[in-house]
N, C-alpha and C positions, 0 to 999 in steps of 0.2 A: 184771575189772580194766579201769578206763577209761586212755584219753590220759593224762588228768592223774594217774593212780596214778604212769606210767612213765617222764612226760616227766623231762628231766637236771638233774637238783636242782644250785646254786648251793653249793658247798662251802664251810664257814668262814673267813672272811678271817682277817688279821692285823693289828695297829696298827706303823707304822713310827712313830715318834712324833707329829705330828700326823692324819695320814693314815691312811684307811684301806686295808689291799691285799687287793683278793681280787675275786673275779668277778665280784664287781655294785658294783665301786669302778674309776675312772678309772684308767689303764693306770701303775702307779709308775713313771718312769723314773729310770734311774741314769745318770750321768755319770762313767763309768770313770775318773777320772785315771790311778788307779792309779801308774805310775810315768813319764808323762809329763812330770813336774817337772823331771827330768834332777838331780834331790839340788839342785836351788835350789828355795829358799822364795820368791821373787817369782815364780818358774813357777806353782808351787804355790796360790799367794792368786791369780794370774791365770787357773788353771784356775777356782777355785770362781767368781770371776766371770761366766764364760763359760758354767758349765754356767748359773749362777743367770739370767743373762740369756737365755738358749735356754729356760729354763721345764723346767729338769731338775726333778724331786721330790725328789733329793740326789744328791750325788758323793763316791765313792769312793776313797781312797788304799789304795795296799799298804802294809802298816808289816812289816819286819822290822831283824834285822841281820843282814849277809850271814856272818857267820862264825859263825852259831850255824843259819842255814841250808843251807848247802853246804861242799864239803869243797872243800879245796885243788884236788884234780885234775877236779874238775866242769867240764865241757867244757859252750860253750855248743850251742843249736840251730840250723841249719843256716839259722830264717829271723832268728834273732837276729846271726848272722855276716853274713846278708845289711844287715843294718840299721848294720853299722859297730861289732857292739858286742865283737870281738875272740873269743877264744878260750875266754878262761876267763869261768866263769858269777861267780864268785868275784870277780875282778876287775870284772865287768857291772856287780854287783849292789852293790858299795863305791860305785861312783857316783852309786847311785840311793836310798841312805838319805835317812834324815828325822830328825829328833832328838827328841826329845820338847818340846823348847821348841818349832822349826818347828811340830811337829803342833799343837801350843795352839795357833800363831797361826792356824795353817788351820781349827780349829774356832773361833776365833772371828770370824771374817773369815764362815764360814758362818751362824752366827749371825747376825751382821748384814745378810746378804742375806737370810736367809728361807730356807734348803734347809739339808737334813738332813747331817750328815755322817756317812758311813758310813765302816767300815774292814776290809779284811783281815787278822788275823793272818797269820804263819807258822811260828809260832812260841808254846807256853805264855806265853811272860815277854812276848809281845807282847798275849798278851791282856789282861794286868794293863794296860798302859800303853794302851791303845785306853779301856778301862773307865773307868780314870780321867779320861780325856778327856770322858765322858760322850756316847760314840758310841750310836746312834740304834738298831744293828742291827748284826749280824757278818756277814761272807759268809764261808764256808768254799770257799775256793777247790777248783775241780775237782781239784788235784794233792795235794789233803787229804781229801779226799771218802772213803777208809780208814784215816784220821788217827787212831784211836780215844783218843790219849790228848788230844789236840787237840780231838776234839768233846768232848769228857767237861766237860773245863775251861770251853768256850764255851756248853755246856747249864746251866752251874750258875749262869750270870751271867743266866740269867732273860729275856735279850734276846730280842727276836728273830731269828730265823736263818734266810739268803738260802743256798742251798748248789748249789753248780756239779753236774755229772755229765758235763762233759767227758771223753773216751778210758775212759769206765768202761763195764763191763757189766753187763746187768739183773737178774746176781747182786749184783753189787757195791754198787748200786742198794737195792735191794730192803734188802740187811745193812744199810746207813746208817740207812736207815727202820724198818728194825726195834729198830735201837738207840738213835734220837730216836723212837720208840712209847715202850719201854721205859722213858725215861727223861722221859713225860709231856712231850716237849719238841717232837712232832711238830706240834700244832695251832698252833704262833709258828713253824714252818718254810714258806719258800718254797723249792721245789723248781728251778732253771732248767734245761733240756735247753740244751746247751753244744753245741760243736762243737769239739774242741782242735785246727783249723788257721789258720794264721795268714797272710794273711786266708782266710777260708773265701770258696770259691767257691757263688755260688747253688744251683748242682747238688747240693750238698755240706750244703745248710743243713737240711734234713732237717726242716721246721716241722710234719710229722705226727705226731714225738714227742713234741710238746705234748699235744695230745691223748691221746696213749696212755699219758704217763704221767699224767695225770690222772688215765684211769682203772683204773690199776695199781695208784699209789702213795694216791690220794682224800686230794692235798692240789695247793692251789694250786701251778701250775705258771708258771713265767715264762719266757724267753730270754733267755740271755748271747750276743750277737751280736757275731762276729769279720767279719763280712761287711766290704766297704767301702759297703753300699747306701746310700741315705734312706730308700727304700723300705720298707725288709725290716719293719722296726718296726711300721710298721702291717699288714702281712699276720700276721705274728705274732702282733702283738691279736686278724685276724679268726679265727687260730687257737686264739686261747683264751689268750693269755698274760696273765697278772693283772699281773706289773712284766719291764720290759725294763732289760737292761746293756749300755750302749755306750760305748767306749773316745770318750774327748776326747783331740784336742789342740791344744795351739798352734799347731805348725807340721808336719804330716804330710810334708818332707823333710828333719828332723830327722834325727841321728843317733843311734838309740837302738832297745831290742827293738822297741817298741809303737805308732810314731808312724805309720807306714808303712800300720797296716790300723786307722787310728783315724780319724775325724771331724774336720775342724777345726771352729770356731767356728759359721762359717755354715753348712756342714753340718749341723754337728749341731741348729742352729736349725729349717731345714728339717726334720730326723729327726722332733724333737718334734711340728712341726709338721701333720706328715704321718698322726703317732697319732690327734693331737687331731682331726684332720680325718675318721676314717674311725672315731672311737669313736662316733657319733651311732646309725652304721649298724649296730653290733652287737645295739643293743636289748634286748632280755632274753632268759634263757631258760628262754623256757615256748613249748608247742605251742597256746597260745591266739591267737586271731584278734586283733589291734591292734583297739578302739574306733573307729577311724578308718576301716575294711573294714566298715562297720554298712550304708551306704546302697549302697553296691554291692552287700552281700549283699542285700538286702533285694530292689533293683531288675534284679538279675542271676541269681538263681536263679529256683528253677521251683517253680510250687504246682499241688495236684490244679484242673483247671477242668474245669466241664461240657461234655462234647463235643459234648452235645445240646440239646434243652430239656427240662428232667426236670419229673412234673408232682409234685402233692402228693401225700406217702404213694408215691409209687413206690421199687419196690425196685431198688436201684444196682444194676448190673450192669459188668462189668469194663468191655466195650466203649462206655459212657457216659460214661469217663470221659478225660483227658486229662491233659498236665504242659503248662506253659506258666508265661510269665512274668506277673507280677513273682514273689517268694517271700514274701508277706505271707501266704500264707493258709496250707493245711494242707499239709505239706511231701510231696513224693513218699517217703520215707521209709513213712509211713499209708494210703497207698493201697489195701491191701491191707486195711485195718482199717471202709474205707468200704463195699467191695462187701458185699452181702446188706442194710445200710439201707435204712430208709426217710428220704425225706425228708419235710422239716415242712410246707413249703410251695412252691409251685412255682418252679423256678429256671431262669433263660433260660440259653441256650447259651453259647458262652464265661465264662460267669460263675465266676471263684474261689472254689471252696468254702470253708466256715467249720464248726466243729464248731455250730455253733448251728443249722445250715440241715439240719443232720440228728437223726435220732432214738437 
């Protein structure tokens, strides 16, 4: 078995509508809005601007209604209290609808910038209305990620599919994937290794699970990044990430769950920024030397040279022989292949051997 039997094959991408995503395709970014609109539609049309002009690859709304997703006594999370957004999740999340008229305009407002619009369900009846929107791709949100009646519905829509793993384990993992196997729907799946803390501290961001699930799960793997970094995005690439999700907003001292550990504008400018900048450096992957490595190897390594003067017809002997530079002639690798020859004709001292100069 050689290098190249072993080296780390390049797994199948996926199309997001025009783009392609997968590991030997430019890093997809997402432009989370999510639910930074605060339930206005000019937020809303003023997020897709902001990701479109940052150089997002598309943005993201959440769609649900909050009384088909939480019950009355649903208490909120401790960093969403922190963000001003009261007690009850129920009450939070009444704030933060979208209509189905809003959502048309916000897909057509994308439209017209050029970036894709994506959506979260949470909901079955949310997926009918995302669809008819003529959305790019679903993400199954990490707190659906055992959803089964919810992925079932978003498998059959043929889409592509973005899916968190946020606060889940590598059983839980693993059963998701095994039920988009099952259902012929895993090869349109990106997989993201998530972090469900709000913001996640760098300590915390865990970017090795990019890699591991990759090779757990042998599907394109991305990150949902809660960090507040610029950075983090492009280490994430160096880690292997095929598309990135990061939260936009407006105004990050807003009051609301999500503003607090999300991007504003010019940040998030910079984010993209920072990807596009350090994607040059990934290169491919293969264990083969760059074209570019030809004259350094050539003038850098070492070939057999005659240590002596050998005459014609004399028989090589180990100690006649030497490594030195350049590496054009016969590689120290054959060295061993030379002793007991003869040569053809006689050859001066430091001289680079050539298979021609022997018998």
């Amino acid at each position: 078995m050689t290098l190249s039997d072993v080296q780390s094959q390049a797994l199948p991408g996926v199309r997001i509508g025009r783009a392609a995503v997968g590991e030997d395709a430019p890093v997809y970014i997402v432009a989370e809005a999510g639910v930074n609109h605060d339930g206005k539609l000019s937020q809303a049309l003023a997020l897709v601007d902001a990701a479109a002009d940052a150089g997002a690859s598309a943005v993201k709304f959440q769609v649900f209604r909050a009384a088909d997703l939480v019950t009355q006594s649903a208490p909120t999370a401790a960093y969403q209290k922190r963000a001003g957004s009261g007690n009850s999740q129920r009450r939070m999340l009444e704030r933060l609808e979208l209509t189905d008229a809003d959502l048309a305009r916000v897909q057509a407002r994308c439209a017209e910038r050029g970036i894709e619009f994506l959506a979260t369900p949470f909901g079955i009846d949310d997926v009918a209305r995302i669809v008819r929107l003529g959305v790019a791709a679903i993400k199954i949100a990490s707190t659906d990620l055992n959803n089964r009646p919810l992925l079932d519905v978003v498998i059959a829509t043929e889409l592509p599919l973005i899916l968190s793993t946020g606060a889940a384990n590598a059983a839980e993992i693993r059963q998701t994937l095994g039920w988009l196997r099952d259902a012929g729907a895993a090869e349109r799946a990106v997989v993201l290794h998530c972090v469900s803390r709000y913001p996640t501290p760098l300590d915390a961001a865990h970017l090795r699970r990019i890699g591991a699930l990759r090779d757990a799960l042998g599907v394109c793997v991305g990150y949902s990044d809660h960090t507040d970094s610029t950075f983090i995005g492009g280490w994430a690439a160096a880690a292997g990430a095929c598309l990135l999700e990061k939260h936009l907003t407006l105004d990050r001292a807003a009051n609301g769950p999500d503003h607090a550990m999300s991007l504003d504008p010019s940040e998030f400018a910079a984010y993209v920024a920072n990807v596009r900048r350090i994607e040059p450096a990934l290169g491919r992957r293969t264990l083969d030397m760059d074209a570019s490595e030809a004259e350094v190897r050539r003038l850098a390594r070492k070939s057999v040279v005659a240590k002596r003067a050998l005459d014609a017809h004399e028989v090589i002997s180990a100690d006649a022989l030497t490594l030195k530079r350049p590496g054009d002639g016969i590689p120290p690798t054959e060295i061993d292949r030379l002793v007991g020859r003869r040569t053809r004709r006689p050859v001066p001292a430091d001289t680079v051997l050539r298979w021609e100069m022997v018998e």
